[in-house]
C-alpha positions as CSV (number, residue, x, y, z in Angstrom):
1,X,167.9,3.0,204.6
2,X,168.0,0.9,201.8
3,X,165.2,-1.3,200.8
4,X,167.0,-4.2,200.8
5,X,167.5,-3.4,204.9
6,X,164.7,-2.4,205.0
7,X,163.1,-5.9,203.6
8,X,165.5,-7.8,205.8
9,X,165.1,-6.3,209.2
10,X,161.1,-6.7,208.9
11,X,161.1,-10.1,207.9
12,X,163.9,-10.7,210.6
13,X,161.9,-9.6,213.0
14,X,158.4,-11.0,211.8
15,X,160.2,-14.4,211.5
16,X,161.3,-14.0,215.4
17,X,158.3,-12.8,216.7
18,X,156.4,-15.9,215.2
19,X,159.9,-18.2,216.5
20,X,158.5,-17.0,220.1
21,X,154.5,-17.4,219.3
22,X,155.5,-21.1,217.8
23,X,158.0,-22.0,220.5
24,X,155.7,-20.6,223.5
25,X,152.8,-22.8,221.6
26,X,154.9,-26.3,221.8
27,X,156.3,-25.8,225.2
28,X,152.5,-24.7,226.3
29,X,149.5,-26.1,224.5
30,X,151.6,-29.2,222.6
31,X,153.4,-30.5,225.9
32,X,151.0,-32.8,226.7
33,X,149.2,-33.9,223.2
34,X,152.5,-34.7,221.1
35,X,155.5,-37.7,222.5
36,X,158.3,-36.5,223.9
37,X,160.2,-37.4,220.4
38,X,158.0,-34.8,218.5
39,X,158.1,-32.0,221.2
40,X,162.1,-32.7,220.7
41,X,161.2,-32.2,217.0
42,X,159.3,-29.0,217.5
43,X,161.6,-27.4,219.7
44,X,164.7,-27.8,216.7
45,X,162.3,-26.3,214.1
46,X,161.5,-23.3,216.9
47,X,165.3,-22.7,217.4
48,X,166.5,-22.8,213.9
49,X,163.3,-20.7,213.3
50,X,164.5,-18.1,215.6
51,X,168.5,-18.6,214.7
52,X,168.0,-17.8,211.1
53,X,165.8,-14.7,211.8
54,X,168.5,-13.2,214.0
55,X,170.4,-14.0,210.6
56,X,168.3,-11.9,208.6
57,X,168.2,-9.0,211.4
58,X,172.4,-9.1,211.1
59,X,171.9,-9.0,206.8
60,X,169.2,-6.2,207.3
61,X,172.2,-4.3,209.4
62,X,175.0,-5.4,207.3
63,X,173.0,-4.1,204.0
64,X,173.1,-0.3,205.3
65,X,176.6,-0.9,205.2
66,X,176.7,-2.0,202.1
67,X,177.1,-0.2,198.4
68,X,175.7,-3.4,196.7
69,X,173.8,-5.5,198.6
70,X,173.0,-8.1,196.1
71,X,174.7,-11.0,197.8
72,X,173.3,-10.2,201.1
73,X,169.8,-9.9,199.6
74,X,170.2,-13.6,198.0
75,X,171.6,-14.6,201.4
76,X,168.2,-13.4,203.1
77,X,166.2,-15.5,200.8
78,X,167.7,-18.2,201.4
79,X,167.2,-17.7,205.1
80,X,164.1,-17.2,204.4
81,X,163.4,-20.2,202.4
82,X,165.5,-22.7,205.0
83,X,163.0,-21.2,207.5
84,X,159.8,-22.4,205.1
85,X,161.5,-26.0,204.3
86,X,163.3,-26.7,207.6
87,X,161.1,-25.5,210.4
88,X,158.4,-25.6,208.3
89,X,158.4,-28.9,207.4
90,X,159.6,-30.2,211.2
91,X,156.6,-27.7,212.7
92,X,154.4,-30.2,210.5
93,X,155.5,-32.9,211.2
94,X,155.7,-32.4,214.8
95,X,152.2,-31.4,215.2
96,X,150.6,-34.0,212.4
97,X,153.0,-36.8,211.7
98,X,153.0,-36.7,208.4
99,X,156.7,-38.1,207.6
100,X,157.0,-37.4,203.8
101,X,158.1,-34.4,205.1
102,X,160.9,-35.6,206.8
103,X,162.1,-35.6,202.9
104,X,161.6,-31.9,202.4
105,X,164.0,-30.7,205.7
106,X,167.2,-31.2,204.5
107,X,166.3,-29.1,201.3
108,X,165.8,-26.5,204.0
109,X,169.3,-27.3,205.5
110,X,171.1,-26.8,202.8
111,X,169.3,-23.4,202.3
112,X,170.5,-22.6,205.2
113,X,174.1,-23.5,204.7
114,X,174.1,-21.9,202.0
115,X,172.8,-18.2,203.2
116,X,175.8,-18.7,205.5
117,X,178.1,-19.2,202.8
118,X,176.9,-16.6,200.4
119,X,176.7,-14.2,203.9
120,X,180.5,-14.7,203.9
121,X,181.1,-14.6,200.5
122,X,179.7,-11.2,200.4
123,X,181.7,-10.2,203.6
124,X,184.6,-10.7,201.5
125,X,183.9,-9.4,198.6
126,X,181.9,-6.1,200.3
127,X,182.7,-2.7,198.7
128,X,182.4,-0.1,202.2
């Protein structure tokens, strides 16, 4: 197996075993400390938490397929990173209410949006 695989499919599934351990925690212990609004808040971060670690499972499989993985590997990170910023940042402010985060999440969008781009860029462009 390839390291990058090997990177992607551990992360991938780290990142969704802590999607169920954060998602379980807000529908459980935050249900009745946070408003409605922030629960609605939490529960976005905990599925685009768990959405872009199924991502980075499917780039760990796709990069055994792979001769040069580069792309994917980039792709990853940026999963990776949209995770941090975007659920990240939402998980805070959620749980705290600190809304100067509010102006980190989109940065996490975009990183997102862009793993998807660069995922299908290097679809295209794959060498089999």
């Amino acid at each position: 197996m390839q390291p990058v695989a090997r990177t992607f499919i551990a992360l991938g599934s780290i990142n969704a075993a802590l999607a169920v351990i954060l998602g379980a925690f807000g529908a459980h212990a935050l249900k009745a400390r946070i408003s409605p609004e922030m629960l609605s808040v939490y529960h976005t971060a905990s599925q685009y938490h768990f959405y872009h670690a199924l991502g980075m499972l499917l780039i760990g499989a796709l990069a055994s397929q792979f001769r040069n993985p580069g792309a994917l590997q980039l792709s990853g990170f940026l999963m990776l990173a949209g995770i941090v910023l975007f659920s990240g940042s939402l998980y805070i402010l959620a749980v705290t209410g600190v809304t100067w985060l509010g102006a980190v999440t989109p940065l996490g969008g975009v990183a997102f949006i862009a793993a998807w781009v660069v995922l299908a860029y290097a679809a295209m462009r794959a060498a089999v």
